[in-house]
ZADREN-145882 format. One record per residue (C-alpha): residue number from 1; residue in one letter; x, z, y. Coordinates in pm, whole numbers. Layout:
<r seq="NUM" type="A" c1="X" c3="Z" c2="Y"/>
...
! end
This chain:
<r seq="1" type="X" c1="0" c3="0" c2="0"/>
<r seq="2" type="X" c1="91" c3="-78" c2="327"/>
<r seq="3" type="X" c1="170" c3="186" c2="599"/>
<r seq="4" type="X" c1="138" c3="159" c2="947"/>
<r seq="5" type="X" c1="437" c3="253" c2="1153"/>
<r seq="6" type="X" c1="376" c3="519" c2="1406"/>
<r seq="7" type="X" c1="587" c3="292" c2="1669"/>
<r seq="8" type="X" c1="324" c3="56" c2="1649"/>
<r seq="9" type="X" c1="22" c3="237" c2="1583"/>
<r seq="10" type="X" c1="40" c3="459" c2="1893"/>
<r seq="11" type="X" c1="92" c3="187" c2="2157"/>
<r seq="12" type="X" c1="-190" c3="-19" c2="2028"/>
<r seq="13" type="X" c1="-451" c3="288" c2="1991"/>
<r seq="14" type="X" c1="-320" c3="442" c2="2369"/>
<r seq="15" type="X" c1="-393" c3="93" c2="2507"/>
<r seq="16" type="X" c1="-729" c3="46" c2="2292"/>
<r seq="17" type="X" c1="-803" c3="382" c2="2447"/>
<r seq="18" type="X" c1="-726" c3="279" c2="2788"/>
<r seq="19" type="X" c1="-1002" c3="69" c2="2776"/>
<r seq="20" type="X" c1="-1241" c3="239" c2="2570"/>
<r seq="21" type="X" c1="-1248" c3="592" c2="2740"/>
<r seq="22" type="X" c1="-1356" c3="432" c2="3108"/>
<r seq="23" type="X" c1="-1612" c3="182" c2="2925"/>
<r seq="24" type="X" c1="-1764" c3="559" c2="2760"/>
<r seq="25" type="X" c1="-1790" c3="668" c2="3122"/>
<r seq="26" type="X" c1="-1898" c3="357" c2="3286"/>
<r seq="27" type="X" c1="-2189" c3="321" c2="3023"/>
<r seq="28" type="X" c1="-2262" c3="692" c2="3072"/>
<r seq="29" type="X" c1="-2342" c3="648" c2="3463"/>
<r seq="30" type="X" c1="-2551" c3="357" c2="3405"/>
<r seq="31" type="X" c1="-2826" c3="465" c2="3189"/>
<r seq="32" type="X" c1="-3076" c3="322" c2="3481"/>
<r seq="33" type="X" c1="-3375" c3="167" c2="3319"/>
<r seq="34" type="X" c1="-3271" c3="232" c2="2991"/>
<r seq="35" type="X" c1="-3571" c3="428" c2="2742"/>
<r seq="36" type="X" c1="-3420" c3="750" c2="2573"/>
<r seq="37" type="X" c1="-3346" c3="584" c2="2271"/>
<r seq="38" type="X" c1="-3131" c3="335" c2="2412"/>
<r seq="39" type="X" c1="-2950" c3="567" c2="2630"/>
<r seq="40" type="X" c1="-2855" c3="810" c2="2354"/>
<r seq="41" type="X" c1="-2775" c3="495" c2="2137"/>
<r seq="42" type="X" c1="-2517" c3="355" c2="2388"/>
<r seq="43" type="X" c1="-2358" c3="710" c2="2451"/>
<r seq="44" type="X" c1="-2338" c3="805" c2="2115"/>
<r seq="45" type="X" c1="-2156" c3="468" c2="1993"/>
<r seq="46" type="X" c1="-1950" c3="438" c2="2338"/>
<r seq="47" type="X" c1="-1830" c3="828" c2="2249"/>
<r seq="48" type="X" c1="-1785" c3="722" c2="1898"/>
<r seq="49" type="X" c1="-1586" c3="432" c2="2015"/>
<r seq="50" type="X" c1="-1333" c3="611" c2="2287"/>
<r seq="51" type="X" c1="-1312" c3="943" c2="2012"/>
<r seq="52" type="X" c1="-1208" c3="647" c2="1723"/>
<r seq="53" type="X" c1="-842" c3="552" c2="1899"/>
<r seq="54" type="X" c1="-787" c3="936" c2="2047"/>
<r seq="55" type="X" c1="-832" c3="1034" c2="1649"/>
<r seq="56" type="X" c1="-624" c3="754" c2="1544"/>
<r seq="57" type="X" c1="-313" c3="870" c2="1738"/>
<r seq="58" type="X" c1="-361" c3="1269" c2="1610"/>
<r seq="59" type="X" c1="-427" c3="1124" c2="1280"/>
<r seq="60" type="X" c1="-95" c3="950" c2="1292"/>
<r seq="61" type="X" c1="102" c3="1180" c2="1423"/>
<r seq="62" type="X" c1="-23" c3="1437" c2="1177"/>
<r seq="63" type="X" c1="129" c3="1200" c2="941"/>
<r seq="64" type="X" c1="463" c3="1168" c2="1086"/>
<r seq="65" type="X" c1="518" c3="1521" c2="1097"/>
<r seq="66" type="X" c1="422" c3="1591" c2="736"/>
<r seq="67" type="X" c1="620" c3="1282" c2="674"/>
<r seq="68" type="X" c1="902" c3="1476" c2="882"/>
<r seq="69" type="X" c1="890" c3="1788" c2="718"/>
<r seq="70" type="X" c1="900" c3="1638" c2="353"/>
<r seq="71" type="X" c1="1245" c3="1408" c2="461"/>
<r seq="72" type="X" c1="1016" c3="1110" c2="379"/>
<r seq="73" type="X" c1="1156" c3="766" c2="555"/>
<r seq="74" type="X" c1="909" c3="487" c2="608"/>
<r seq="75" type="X" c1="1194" c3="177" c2="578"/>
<r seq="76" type="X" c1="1199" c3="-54" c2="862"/>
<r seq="77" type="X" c1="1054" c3="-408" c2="818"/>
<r seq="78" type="X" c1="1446" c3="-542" c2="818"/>
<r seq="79" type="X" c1="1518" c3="-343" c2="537"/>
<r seq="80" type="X" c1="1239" c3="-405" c2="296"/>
! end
């Protein structure tokens, strides 16, 4: 199985964030118009959506640091 490198996985889940957590609070100050059910719809999934890449990162980093702690290397793509 294949395992992400940390190097890679943080910069793309910071940047996904980047987006995502302003798009949560965009869509969470324009409820306008919207009927109850569609306004907890879109803040629940937008919340979902901007909580997916912060858990992503602790996730990862979790990992590393096990990884760390048990002297486990994760061999560089020029290597394998």
């Amino acid at each position: 199985m294949i395992t992400p490198r940390t190097a890679i996985v943080v910069p793309a889940t910071l940047s996904f964030s980047v987006f995502a957590i302003p798009h949560f609070y965009n869509h969470l100050h324009r409820l306008t118009g919207s009927t109850t059910f569609e306004a907890i719809a879109l803040t629940s999934l937008n919340l979902l959506v901007a909580a997916l890449g912060i858990t992503i990162i602790l996730v990862t980093s979790l990992r590393d640091q096990r990884d760390r702690r048990r002297n486990v290397t994760i061999p560089d793509a020029e290597t394998s």
